[in-house]
DRENDO-1510 file (C-alpha; in Angstrom, 1 decimal, always signed):
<recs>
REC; n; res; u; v; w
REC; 1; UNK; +0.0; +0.0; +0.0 .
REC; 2; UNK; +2.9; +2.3; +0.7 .
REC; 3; UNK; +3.5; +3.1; -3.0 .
REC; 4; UNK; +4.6; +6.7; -4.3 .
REC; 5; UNK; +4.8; +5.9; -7.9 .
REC; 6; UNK; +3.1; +8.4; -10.3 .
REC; 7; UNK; +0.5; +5.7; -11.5 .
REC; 8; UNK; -0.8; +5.4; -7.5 .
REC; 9; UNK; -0.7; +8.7; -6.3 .
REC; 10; UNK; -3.2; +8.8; -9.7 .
REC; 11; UNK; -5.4; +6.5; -8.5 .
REC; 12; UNK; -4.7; +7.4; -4.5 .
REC; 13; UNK; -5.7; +11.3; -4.8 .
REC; 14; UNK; -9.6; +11.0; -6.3 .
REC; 15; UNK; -9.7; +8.3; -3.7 .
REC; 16; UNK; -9.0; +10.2; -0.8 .
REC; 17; UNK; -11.1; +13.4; -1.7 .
REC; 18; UNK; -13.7; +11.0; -1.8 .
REC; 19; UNK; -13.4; +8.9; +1.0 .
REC; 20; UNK; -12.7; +12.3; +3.0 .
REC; 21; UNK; -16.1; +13.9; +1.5 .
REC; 22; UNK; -17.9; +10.9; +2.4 .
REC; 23; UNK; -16.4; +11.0; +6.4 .
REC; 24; UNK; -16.9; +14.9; +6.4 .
REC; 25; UNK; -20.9; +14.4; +4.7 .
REC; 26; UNK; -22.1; +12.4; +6.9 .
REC; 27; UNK; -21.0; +14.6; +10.1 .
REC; 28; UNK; -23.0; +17.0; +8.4 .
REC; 29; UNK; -25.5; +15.5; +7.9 .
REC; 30; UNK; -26.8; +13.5; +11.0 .
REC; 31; UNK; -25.8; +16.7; +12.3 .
REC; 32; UNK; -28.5; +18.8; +10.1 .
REC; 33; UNK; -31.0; +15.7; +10.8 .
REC; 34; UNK; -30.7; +16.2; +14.7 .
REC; 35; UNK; -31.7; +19.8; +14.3 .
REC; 36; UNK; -28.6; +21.3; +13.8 .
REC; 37; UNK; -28.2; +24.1; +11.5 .
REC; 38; UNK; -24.6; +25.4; +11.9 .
REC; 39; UNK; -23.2; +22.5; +9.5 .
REC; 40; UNK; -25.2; +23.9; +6.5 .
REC; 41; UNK; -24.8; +27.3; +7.2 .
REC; 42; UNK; -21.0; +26.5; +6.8 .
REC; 43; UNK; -21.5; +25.0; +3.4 .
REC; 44; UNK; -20.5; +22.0; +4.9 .
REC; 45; UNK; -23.5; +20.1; +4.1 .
REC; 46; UNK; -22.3; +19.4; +0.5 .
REC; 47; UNK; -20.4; +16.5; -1.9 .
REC; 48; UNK; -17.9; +19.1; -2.9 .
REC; 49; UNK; -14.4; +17.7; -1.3 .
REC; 50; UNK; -13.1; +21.0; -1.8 .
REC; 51; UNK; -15.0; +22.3; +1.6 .
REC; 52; UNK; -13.5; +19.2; +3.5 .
REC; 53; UNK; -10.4; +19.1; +2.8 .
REC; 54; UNK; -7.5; +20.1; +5.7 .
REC; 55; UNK; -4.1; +20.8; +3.7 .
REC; 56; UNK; -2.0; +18.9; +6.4 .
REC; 57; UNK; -4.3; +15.9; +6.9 .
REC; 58; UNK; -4.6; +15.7; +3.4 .
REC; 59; UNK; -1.0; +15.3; +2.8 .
REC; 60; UNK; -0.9; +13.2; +5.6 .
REC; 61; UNK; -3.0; +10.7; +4.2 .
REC; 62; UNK; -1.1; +10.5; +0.8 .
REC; 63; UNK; +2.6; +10.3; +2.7 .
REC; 64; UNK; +1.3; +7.8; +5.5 .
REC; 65; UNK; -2.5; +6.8; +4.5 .
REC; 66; UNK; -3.7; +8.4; +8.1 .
REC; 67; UNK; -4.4; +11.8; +8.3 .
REC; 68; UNK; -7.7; +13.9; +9.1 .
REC; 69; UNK; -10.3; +16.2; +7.3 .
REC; 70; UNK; -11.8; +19.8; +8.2 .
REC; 71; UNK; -13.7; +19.6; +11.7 .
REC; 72; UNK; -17.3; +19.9; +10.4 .
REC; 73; UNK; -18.7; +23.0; +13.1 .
REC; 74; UNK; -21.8; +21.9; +15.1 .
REC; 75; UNK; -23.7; +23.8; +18.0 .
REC; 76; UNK; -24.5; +20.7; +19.9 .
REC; 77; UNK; -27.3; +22.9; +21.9 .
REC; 78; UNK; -29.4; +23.0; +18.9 .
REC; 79; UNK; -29.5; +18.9; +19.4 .
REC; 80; UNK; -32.7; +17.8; +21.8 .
REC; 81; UNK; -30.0; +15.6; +23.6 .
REC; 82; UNK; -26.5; +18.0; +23.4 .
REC; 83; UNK; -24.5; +14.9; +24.8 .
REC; 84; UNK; -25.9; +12.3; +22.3 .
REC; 85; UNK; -26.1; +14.4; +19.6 .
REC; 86; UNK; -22.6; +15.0; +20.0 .
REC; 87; UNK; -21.8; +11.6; +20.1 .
REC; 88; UNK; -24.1; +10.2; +17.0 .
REC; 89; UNK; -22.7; +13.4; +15.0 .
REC; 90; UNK; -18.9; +11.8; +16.1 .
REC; 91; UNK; -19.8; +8.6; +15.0 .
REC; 92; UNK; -21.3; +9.3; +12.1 .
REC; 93; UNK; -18.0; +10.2; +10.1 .
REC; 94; UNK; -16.0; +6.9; +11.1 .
REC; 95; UNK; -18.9; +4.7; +10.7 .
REC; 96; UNK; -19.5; +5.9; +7.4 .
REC; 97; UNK; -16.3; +5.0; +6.2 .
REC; 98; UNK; -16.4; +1.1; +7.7 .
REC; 99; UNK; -20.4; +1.5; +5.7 .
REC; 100; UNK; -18.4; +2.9; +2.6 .
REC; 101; UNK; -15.9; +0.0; +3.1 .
REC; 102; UNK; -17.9; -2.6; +3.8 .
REC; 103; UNK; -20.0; -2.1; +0.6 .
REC; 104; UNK; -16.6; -2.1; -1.7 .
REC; 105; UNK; -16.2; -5.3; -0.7 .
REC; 106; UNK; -19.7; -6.7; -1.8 .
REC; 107; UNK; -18.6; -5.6; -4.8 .
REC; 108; UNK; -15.3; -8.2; -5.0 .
REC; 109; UNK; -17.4; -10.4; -4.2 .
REC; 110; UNK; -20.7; -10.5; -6.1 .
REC; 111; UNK; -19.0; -9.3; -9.3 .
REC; 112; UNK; -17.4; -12.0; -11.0 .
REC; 113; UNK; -13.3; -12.4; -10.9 .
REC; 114; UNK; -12.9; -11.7; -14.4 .
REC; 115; UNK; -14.3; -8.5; -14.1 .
REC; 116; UNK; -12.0; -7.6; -12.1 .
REC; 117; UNK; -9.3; -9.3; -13.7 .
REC; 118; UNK; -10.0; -8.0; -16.5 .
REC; 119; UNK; -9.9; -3.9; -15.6 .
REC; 120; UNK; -7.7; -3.9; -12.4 .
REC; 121; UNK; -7.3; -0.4; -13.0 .
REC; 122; UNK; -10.8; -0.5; -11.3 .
REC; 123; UNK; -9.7; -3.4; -8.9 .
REC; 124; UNK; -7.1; -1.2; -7.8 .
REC; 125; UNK; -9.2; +1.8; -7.2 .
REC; 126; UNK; -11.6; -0.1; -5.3 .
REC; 127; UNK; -8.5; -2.1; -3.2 .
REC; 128; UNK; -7.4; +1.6; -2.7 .
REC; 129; UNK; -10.9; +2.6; -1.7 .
REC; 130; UNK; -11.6; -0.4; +0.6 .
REC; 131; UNK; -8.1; +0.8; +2.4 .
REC; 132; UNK; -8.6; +4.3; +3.1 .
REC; 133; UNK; -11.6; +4.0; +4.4 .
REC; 134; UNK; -10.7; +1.7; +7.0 .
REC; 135; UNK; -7.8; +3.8; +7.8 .
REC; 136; UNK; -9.6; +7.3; +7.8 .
REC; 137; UNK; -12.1; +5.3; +10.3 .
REC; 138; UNK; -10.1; +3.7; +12.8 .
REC; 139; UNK; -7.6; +6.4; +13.1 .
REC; 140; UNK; -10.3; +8.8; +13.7 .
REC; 141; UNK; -11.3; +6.9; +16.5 .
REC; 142; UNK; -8.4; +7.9; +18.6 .
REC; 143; UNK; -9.5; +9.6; +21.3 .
REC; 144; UNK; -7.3; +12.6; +21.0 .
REC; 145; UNK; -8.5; +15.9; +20.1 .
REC; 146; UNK; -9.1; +16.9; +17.4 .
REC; 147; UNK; -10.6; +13.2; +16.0 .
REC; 148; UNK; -13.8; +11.7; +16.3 .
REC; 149; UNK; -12.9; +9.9; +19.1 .
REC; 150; UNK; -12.3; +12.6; +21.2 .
REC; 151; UNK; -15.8; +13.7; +20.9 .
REC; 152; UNK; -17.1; +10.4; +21.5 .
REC; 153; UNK; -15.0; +9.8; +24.7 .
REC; 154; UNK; -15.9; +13.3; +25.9 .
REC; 155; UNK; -19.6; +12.6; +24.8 .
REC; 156; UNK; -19.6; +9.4; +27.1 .
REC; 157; UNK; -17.1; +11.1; +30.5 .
REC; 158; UNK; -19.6; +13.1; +33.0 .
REC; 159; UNK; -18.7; +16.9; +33.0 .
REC; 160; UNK; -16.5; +16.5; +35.9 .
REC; 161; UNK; -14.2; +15.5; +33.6 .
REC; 162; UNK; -14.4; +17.6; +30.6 .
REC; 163; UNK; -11.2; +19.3; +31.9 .
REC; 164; UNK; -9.1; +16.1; +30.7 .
REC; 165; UNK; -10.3; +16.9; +26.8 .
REC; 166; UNK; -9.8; +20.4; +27.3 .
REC; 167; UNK; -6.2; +20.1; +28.4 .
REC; 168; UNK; -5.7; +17.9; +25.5 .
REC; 169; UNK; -6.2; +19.8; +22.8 .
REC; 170; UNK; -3.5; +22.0; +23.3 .
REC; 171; UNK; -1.7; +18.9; +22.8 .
REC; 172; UNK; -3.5; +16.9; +20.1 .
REC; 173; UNK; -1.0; +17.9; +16.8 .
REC; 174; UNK; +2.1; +16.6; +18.9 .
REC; 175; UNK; +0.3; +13.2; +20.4 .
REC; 176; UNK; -1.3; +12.5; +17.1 .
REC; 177; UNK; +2.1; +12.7; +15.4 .
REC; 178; UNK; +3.9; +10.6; +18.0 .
REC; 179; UNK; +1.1; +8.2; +17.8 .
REC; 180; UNK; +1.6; +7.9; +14.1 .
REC; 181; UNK; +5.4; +7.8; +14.3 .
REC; 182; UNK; +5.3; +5.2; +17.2 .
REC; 183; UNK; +2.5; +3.0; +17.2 .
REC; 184; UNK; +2.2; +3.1; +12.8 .
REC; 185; UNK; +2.8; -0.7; +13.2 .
REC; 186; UNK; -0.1; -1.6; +15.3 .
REC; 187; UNK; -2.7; +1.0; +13.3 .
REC; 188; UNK; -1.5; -1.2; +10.1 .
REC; 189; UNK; -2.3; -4.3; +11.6 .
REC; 190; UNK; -5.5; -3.3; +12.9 .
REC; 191; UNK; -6.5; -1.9; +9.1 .
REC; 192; UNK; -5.0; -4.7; +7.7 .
REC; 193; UNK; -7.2; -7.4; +9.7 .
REC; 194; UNK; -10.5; -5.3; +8.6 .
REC; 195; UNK; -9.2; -5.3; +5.3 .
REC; 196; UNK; -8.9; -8.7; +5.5 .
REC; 197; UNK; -12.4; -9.5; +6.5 .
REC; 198; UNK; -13.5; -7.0; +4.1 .
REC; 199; UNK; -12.0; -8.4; +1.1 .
REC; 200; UNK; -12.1; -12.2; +2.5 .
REC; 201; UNK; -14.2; -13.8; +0.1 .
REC; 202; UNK; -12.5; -12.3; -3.2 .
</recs>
């Protein structure tokens, strides 16, 4: 997967603008569903990558296949529930991705072999697909600020402890990196067992 040539950064770049719109969408979305208008009102509520895309993360993702999209804005007191809205909202992106995944891979296996065989262009984009999906998903589930996780683990502490999350932040863009720098190893395996029972069948 760790390729740089020119023929998969081709492949890799449409890939990632749409595996990042379809993380960053569905944010928005649930979060317009739950009553929420600030997502829309940020133009956030769209298909276009261009309003998802973070320039580091981005890059990220094409140098080490994790990395991170715009933070979709949300007012979580417009949600009935602020605390569960905040956490389907959170979920939302990551699970969309393992959906988005999931799906690619009832496509290796319902459409016959010699399909694929036959165009692997298209086998790789979808290998490709199946991959950074899984990878944009679990690494969002971190719980370090700013990922989905965060939001999720703060969603589920009592407020006592929103002071932990808080402090964090100031620290996310150092622990993130020394989480991928250190512990890259154990993310791969992780994506690569998923990717594995994605793909099983094929």
């Amino acid at each position: 997967m760790m390729l740089f040539d020119i023929q998969s950064l081709i492949i890799l770049v449409p890939v990632i603008l749409i595996v990042i719109t379809i993380h960053e969408y569905a944010h928005a979305k649930v979060a317009d569903m739950l009553g929420d208008p600030t997502p829309r009102q940020a133009g956030r509520l769209t298909l276009n990558p261009i309003s998802h895309i973070d320039p580091i993360g981005f890059l990220m993702l094409i140098l080490v296949r994790f990395g991170w999209a715009k933070p979709v804005p949300i007012n979580p007191y417009n949600f009935q529930d602020p605390r569960m809205g905040s956490l389907y909202v959170s979920l939302a992106g990551p699970f969309s991705n393992f959906f988005a995944a999931w799906f690619a891979g009832l496509l290796l296996k319902f459409i016959p072999h010699t399909f694929w065989y036959g165009v692997p262009i298209l086998l790789s984009v979808l290998t490709y697909f199946i991959f950074i999906n899984l990878a944009l998903g679990v690494f969002n589930l971190i719980p370090i600020p700013p990922l989905d996780g965060s939001h999720v683990l703060e969603a589920l502490l009592p407020p006592s402890h929103y002071h932990v999350m808080h402090n964090l932040q100031r620290y996310g863009f150092i622990i993130l990196i020394a989480i991928i720098l250190l512990f890259q190893p154990v993310l791969f395996a992780i994506i690569q067992f998923l990717f594995r029972l994605v793909t099983y069948s094929f």
